[in-house]
TITI-497460 format. One record per atom (N, C-alpha, C, O, CB): residue in one letter; x, y, z. Coordinates in steps of 0.05 Angstrom, whole numbers, plus 5000, padded with zeros to 4 digits. Each point is the difference from the previous one (the first is absolute). Glycine has a CB too. Example, Ala and Ser with C-alpha at 12.3 -4.5 7.8 and 13.67 -1.06 7.14 Angstrom:
A526448865156
A498250245000
A501850245000
A502150005013
A494149775012
S503150444961
S501650245001
S498550225014
S501050225004
S501449654953
END
This chain:
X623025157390
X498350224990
X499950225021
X499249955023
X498149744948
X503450535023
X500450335025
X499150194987
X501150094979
X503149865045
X493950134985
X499550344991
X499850205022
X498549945019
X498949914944
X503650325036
X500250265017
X500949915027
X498450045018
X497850214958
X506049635029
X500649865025
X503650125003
X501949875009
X493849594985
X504350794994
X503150085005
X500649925029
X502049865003
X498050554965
X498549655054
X501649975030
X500149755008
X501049975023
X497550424993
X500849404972
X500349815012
X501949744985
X500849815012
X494850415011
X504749834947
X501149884976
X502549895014
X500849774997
X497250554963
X503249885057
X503149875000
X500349775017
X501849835000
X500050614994
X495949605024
X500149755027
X499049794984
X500849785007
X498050475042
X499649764930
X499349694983
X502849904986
X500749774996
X494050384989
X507250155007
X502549824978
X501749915021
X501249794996
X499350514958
X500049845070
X501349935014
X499949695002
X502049864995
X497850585022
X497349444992
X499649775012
X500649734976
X500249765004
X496050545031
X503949854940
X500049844972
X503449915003
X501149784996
X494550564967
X505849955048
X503449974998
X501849865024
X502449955001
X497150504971
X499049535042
X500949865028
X499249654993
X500649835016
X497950695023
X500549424942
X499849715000
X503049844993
X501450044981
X493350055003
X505849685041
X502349834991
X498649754989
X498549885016
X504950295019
X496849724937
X499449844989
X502549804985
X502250084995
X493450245007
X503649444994
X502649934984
X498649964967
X501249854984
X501949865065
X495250394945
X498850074975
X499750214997
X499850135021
X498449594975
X501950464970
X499550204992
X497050125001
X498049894989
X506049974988
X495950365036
X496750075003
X499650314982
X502050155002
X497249595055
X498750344928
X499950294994
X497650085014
X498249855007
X504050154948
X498050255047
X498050205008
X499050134983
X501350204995
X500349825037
X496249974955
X498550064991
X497950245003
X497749925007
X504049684989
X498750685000
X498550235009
X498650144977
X501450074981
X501849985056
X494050004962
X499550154988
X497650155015
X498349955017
X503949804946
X499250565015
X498850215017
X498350084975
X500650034977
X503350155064
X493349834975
X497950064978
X499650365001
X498150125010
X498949334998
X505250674979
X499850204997
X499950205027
X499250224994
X499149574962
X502150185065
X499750185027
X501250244987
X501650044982
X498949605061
X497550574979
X500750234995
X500450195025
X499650245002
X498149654956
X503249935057
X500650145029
X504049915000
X501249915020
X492349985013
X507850174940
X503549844998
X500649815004
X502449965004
X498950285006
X497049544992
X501449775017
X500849784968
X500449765001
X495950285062
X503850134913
X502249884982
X502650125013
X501449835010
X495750144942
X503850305051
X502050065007
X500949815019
X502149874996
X496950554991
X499449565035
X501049875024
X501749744993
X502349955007
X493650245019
X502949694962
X500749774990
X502449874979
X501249784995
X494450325017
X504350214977
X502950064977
X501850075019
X501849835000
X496250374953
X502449925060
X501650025021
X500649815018
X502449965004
X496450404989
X499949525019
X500949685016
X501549884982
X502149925009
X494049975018
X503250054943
X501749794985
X502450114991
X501949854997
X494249924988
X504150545010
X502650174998
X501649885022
X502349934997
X495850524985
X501049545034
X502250035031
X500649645004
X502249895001
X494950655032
X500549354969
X500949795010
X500649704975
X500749775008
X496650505039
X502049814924
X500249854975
X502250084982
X500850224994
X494649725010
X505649754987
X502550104986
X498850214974
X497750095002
X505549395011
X498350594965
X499150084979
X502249874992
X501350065019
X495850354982
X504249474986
X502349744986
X498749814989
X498549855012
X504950155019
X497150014938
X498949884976
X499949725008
X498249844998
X503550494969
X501749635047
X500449705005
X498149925023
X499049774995
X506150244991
X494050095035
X497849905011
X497249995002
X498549965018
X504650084993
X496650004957
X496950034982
X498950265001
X497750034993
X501049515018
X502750654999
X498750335006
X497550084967
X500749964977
X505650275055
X492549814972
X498650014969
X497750265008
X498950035021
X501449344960
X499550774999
X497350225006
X499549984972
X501549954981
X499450445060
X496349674962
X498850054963
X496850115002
X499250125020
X503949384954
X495850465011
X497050214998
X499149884983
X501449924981
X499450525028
X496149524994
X497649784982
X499050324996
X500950225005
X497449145020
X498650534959
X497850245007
X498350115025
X498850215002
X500949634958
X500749865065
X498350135018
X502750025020
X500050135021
X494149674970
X508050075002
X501550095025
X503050034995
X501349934980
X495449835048
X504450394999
X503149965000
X501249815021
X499249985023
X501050474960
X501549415006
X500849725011
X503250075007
X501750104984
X494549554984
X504150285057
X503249815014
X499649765004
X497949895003
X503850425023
X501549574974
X500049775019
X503550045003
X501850084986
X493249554996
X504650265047
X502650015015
X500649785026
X498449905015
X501150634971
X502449445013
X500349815026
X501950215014
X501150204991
X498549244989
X500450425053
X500450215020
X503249985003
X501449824992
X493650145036
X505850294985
X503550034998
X500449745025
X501949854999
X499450834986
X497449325030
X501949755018
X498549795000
X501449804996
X500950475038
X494049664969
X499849784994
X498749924973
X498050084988
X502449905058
X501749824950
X500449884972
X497749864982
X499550044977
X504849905044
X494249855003
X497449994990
X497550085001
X498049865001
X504049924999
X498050605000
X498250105001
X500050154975
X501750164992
X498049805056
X498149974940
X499850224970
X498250155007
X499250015023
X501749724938
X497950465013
X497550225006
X499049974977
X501749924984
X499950425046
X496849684964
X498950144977
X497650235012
X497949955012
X503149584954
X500250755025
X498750235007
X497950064967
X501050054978
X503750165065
X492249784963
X498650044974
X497750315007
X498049985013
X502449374971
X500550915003
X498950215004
X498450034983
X500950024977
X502250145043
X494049854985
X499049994980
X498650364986
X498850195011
X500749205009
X501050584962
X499050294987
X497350125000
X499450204987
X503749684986
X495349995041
X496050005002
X499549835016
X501349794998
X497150304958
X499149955069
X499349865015
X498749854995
X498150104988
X502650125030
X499149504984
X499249774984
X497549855018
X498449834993
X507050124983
X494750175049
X497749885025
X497849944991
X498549865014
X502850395017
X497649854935
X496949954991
X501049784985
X498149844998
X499050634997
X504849434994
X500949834981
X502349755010
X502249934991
X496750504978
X499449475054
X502249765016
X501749834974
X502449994998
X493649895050
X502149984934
X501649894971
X501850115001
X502149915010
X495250024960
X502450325020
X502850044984
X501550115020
X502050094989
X496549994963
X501649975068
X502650055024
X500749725008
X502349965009
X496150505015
X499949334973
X501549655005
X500849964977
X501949845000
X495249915033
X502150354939
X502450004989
X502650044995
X501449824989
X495950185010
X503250185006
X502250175004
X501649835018
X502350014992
X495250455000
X502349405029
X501749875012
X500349674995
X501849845008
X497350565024
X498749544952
X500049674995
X502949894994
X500849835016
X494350194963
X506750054999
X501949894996
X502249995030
X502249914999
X496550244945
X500449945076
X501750025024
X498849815013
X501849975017
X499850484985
X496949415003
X498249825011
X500949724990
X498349844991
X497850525011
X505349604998
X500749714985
X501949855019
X501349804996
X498550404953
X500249965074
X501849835026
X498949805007
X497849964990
X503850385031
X499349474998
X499249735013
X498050075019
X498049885008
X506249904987
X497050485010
X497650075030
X500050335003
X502050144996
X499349375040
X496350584970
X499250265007
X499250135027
X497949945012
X501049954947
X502950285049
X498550045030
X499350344998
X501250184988
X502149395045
X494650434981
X498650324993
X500750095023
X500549885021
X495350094949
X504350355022
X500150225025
X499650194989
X501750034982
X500949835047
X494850394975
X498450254999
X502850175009
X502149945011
X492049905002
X504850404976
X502750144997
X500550195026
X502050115007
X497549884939
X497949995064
X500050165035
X500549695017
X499850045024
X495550484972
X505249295000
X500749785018
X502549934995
X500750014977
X495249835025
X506050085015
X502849804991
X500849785025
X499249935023
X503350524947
X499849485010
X500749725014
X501950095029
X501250224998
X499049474949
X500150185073
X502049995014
X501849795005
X502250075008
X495450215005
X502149474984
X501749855012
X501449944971
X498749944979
X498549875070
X506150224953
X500549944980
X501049704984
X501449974980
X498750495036
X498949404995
X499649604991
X496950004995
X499449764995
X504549935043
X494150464961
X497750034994
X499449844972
X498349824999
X502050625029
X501249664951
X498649824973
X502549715001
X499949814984
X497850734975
X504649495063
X501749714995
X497449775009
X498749834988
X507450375029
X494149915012
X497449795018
X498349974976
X500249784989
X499450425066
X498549974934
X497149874989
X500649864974
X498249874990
X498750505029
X506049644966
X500549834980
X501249725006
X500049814984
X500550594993
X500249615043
X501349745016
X497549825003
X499749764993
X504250495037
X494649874979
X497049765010
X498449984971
X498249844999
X500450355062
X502049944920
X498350004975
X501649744991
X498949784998
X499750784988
X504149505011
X501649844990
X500549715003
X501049834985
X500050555016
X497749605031
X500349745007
X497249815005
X499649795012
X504950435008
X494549894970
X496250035000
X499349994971
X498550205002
X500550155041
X500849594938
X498850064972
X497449994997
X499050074978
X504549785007
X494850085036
X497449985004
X498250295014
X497650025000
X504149455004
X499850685004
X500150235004
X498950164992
X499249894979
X503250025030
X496650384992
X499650214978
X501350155010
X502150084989
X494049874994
X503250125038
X501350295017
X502250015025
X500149825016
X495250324973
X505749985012
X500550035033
X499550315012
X501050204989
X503149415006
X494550405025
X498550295014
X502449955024
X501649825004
X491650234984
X506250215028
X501950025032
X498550165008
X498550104984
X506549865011
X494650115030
X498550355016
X502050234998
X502449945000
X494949835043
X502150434956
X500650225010
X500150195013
X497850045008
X501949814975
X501750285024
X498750275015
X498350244996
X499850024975
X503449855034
X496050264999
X498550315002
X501250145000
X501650005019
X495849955000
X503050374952
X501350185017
X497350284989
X497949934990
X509049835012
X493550445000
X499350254996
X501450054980
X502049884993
X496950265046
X499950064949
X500450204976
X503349995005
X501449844987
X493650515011
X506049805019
X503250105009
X501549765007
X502450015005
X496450445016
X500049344980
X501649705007
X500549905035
X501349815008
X501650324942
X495850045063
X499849985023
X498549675004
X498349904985
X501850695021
X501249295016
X499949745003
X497050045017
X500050145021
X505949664978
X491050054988
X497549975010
X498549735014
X498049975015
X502250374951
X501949465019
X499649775018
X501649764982
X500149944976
X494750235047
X506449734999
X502049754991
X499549834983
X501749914984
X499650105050
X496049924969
X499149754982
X497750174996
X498650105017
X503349395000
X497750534949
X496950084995
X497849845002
X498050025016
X503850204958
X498449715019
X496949675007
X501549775006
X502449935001
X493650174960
X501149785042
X500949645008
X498949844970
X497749934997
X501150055069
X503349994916
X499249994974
X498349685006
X497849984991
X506750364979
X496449515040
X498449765007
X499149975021
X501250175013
X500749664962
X496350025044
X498450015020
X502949855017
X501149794994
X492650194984
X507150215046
X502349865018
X502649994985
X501249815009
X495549915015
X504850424953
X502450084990
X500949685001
X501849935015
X499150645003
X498049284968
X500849684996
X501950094966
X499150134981
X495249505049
X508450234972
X501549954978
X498249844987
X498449885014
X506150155002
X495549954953
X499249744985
X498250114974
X499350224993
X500649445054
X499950114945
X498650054971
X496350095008
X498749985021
X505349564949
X495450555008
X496750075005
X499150034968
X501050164984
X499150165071
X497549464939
X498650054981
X498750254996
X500450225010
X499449374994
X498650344977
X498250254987
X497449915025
X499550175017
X502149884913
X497249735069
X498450045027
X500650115027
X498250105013
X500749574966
X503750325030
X501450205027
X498550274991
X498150115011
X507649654998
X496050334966
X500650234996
X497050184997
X499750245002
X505349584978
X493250005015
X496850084987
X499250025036
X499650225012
X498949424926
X501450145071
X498650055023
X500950055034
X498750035020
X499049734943
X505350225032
X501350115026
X501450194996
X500450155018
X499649494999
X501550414956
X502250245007
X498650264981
X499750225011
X505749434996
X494050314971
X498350254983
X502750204993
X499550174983
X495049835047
X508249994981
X501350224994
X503149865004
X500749855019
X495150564996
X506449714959
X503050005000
X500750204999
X499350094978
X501449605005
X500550525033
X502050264992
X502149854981
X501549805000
X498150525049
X499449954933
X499950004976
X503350025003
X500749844982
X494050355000
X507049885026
X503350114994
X501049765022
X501750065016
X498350614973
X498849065011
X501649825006
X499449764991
X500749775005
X500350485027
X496949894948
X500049644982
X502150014983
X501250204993
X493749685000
X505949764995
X501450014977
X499449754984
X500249775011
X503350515010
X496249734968
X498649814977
X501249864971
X500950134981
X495850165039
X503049424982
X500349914976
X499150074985
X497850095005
X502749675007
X500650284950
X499250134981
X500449754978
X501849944984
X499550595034
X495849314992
X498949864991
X496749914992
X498150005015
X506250005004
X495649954956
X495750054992
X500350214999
X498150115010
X498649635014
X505450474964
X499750264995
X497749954984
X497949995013
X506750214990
X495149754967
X497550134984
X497949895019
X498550185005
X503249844941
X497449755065
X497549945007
X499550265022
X497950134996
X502349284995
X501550685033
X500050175015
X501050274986
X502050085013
X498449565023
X499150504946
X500150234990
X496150014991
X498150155007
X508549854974
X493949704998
X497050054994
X496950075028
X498150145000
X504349494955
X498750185064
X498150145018
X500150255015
X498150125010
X501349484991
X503250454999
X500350315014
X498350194978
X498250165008
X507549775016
X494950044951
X498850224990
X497149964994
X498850194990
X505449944994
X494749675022
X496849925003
X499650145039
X497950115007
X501949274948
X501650605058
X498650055032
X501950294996
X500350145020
X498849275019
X502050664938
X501150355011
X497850175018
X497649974996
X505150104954
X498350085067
X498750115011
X501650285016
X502449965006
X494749574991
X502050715009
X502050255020
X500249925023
X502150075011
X496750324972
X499349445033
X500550015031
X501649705003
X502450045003
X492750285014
X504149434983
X501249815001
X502249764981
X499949764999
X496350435026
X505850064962
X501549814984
X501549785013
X500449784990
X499950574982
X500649745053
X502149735007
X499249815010
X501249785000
X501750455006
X493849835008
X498749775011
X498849844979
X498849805007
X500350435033
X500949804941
X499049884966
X501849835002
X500049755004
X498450624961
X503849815031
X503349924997
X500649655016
X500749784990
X500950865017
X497749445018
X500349795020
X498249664993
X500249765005
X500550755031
X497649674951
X498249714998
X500449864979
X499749755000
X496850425021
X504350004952
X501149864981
X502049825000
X499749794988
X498750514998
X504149775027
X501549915011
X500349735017
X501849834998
X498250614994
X497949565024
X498849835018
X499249784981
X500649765004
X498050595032
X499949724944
X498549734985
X502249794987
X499449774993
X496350564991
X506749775014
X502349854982
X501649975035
X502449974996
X498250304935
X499249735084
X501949935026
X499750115031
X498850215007
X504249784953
X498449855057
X499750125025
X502250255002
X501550064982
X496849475039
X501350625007
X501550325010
X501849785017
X499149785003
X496950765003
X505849525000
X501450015022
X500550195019
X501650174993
X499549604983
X497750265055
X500150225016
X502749965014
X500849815013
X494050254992
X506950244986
X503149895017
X499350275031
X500450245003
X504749584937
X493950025073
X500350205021
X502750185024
X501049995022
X494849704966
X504150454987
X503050315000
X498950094990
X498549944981
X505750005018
X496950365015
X499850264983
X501850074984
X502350075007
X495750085022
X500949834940
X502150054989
X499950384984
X501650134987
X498749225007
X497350715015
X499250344986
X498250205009
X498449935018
X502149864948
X499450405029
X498450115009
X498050214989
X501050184986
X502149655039
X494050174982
X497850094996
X499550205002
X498550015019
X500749724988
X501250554982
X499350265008
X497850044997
X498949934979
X504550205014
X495050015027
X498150165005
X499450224993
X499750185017
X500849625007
X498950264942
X499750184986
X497650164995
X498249914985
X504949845004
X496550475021
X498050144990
X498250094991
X497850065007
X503849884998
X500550064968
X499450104978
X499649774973
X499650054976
X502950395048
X497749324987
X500749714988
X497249984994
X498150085013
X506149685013
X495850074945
X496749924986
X498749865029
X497750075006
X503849764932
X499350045073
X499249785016
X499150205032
X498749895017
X505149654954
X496850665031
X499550205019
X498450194992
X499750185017
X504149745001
X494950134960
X499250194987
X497649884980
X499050134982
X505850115025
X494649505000
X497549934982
X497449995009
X499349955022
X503549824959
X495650294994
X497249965019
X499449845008
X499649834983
X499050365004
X501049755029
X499149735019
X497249884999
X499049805012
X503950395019
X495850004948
X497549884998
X500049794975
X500049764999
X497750675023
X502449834956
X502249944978
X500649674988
X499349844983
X503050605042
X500049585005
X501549694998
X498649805005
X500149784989
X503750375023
X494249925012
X497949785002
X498149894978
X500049774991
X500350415050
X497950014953
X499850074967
X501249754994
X499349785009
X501250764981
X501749494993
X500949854978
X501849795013
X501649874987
X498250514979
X499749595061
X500449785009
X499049744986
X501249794996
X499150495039
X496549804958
X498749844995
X500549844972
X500149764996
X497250505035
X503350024950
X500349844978
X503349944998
X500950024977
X494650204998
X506249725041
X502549905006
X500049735004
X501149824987
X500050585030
X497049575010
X498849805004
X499149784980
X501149785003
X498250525028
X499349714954
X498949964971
X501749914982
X499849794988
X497550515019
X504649904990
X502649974982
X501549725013
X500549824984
X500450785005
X499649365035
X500949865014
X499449644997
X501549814996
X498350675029
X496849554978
X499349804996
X499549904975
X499049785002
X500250305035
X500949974951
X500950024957
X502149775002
X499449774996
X500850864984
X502449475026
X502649954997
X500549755014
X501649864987
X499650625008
X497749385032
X500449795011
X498749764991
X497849954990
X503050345042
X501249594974
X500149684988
X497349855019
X499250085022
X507349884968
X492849895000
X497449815006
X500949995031
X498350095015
X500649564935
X502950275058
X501149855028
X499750155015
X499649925023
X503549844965
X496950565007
X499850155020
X497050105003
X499850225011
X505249874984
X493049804997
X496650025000
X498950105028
X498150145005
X501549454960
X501850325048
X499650105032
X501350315000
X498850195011
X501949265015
X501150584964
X500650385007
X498450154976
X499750245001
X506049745019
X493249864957
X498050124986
X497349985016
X497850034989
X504849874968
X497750065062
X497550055014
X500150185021
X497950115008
X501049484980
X503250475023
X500550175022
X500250214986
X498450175008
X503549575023
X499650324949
X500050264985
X497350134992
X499850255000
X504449584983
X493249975009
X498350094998
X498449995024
X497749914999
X503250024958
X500150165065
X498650025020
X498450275003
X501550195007
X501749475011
X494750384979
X498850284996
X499750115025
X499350244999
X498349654961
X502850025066
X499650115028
X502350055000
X500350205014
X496449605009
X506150084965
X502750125005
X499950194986
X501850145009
X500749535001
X496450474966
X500250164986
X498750295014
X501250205007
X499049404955
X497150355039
X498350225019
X502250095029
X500750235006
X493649484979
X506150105026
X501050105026
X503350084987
X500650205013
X495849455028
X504750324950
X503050144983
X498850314991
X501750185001
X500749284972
X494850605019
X498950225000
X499850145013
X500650235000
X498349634984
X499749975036
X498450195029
X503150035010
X500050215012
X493949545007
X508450164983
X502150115020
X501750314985
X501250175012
X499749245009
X498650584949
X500850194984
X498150215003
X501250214994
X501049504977
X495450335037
X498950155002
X500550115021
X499950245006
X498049604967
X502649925045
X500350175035
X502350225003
X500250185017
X498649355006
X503650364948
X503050145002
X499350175003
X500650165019
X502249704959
X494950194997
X499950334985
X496950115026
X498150124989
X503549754933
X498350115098
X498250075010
X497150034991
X498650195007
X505249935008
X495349674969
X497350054988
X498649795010
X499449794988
X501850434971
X498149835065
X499249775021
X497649884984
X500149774992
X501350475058
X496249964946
X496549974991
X501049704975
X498749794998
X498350945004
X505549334981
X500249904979
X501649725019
X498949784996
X501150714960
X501649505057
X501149775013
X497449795014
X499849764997
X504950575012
X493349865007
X498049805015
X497949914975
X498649805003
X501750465052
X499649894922
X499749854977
X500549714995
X499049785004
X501750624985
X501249705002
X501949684994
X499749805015
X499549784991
X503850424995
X497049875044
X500149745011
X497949915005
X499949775010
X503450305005
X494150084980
X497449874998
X499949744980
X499349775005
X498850715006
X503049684961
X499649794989
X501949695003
X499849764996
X498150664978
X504049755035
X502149705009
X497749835022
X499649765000
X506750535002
X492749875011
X498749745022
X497649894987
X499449775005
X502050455043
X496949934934
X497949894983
X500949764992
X498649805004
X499650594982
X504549604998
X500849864985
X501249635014
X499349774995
X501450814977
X500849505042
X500449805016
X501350055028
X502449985005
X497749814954
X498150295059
X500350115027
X501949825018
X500650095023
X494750124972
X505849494994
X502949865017
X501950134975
X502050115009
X496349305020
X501650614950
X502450034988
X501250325009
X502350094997
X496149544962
X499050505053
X501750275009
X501650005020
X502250105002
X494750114985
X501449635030
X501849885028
X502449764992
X501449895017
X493850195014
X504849884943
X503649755002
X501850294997
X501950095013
X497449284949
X499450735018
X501750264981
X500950235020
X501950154993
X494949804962
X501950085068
X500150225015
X502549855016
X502250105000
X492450155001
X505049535010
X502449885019
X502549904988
X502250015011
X494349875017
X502849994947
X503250014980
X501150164997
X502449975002
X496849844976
X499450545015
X501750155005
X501250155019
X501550194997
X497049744975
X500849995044
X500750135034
X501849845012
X501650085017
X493950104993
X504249554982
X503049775006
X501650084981
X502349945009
X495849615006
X502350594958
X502350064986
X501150245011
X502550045001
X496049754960
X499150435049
X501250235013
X502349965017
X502450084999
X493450095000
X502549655020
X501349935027
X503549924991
X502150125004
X492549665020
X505150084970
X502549864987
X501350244991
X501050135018
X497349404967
X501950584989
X501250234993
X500650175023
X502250114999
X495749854959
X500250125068
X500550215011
X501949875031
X501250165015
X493950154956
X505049505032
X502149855025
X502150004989
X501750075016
X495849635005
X503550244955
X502450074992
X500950274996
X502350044993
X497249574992
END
């Protein structure tokens, strides 16, 4: 999914066309109507670098909300595309833009990448189908990445320490709840399996600020991650990106009722992270630090009043859990 991301579109197809696989993979793009060219951009990469030959499935055609290609690439063979332009911006209407691509979703496995992020290493989706493959107990396989800037300038080698000490190996939904909290997003890849049970809760925990961390946990409830520690992509440091540009109070806000949504959806077994989720001193103090972003201190020493009213050790676990995740993230 890309909107208004002309300058950066080509370094995502690039990273899609550099994959050596010994399976057929497509790429799947849709542009929710941008209006800064970056359909052009995109019609033009597949001009140049996609066959148009009937015999190698070249196909274009037009629905009501969109115009459709699909092409595989002039030299590698198992790379297809499907380019989907859509005619109206669909951002208020997630349905029906996951419509629009469902019948492409029917692969063994799915690996995501945002359209200002791409892949670099090119064995990137061989590696994470290999350990899927040989694992059926599995859900995912994640890797780290790098940092770059807007212009792709290299910001740091390894973006985080996705697990505490860059340990290879599997990690439950308990890891992930209470030690790691976060996958870059353009190096997971995932079994495409419990689709309907995991559609039905995505669209019960939908939400603007936290889809992929939804994403992650649903995921989690049907299987373990596998952390392959390599960089296989990389993270741009965007701007102008929802995730650079949200309110931060906002998100805390509806943290809560995310939270909520969250604990709905989990199975009896996990009664213990339905309790941490409803931790109301983690909630207040997730406040009071959003407030501090936005400089509204009077409203931050608020909050944490009531965080210490409320349970004056849980401010102090909450304050030092997150300052050991800092830590960690920021040594690497």
């Amino acid at each position: 999914m890309t909107y208004n991301q002309s300058a950066y579109i080509v370094d995502a197809l690039n990273g899609f066309a550099i994959q050596q696989t010994d399976f057929p993979f497509v790429a799947v793009i849709v542009d929710d109507a941008s209006s800064d060219g970056e359909q052009e951009v995109i019609k033009a990469y597949i001009d140049e670098h996609f066959t148009h030959s009937e015999e190698t499935g070249f196909k274009q055609w037009e629905t009501n909300d969109a115009f459709w290609t699909f092409a595989r690439h002039k030299k590698n063979e198992n790379c297809h595309i499907v380019a989907i332009y859509l005619k109206r911006n669909l951002y208020r209407e997630p349905e029906k833009k996951n419509a629009v691509i469902k019948e492409w979703m029917n692969a063994k496995y799915t690996a995501i990448c945002e359209g200002d992020d791409y892949w670099t290493d090119p064995l990137k989706l061989q590696k994470q189908v290999n350990i899927l493959e040989a694992d059926e107990t599995l859900m995912a396989v994640v890797t780290n990445s790098t940092e770059v800037d807007k212009e792709g300038n290299l910001l740091k080698e390894k973006r985080e320490n996705v697990v505490p000490g860059n340990e290879r190996g599997r990690y439950d939904l308990r890891s992930f709840m209470y030690k790691i909290h976060h996958y870059p997003t353009a190096t997971v890849c995932y079994r495409r399996t419990h689709t309907d049970e995991i559609e039905k809760m995505l669209k019960f925990t939908h939400n603007p600020y936290l889809g992929d961390w939804t994403m992650w946990i649903c995921l989690h409830i049907y299987g373990d991650f596998y952390y392959l520690d390599e960089v296989t992509s990389a993270y741009r440091i965007n701007p102008t990106s929802l995730t650079h540009t949200v309110d931060r109070v906002g998100r805390s806000k509806a943290n809560w009722t995310i939270c909520k949504a969250i604990q709905d959806i989990l199975p009896d077994e996990y009664d213990d992270i339905r309790r941490s989720l409803d931790n109301k001193s983690w909630m207040w103090l997730d406040l009071a630090l959003a407030y501090r972003h936005e400089h509204q201190y009077f409203r931050m020493m608020g909050c944490l009043l009531v965080t210490f009213l409320i349970d004056p050790k849980g401010l102090i676990y909450e304050y030092k859990r997150r300052k050991k995740l800092s830590d960690n993230v920021n040594s690497n």
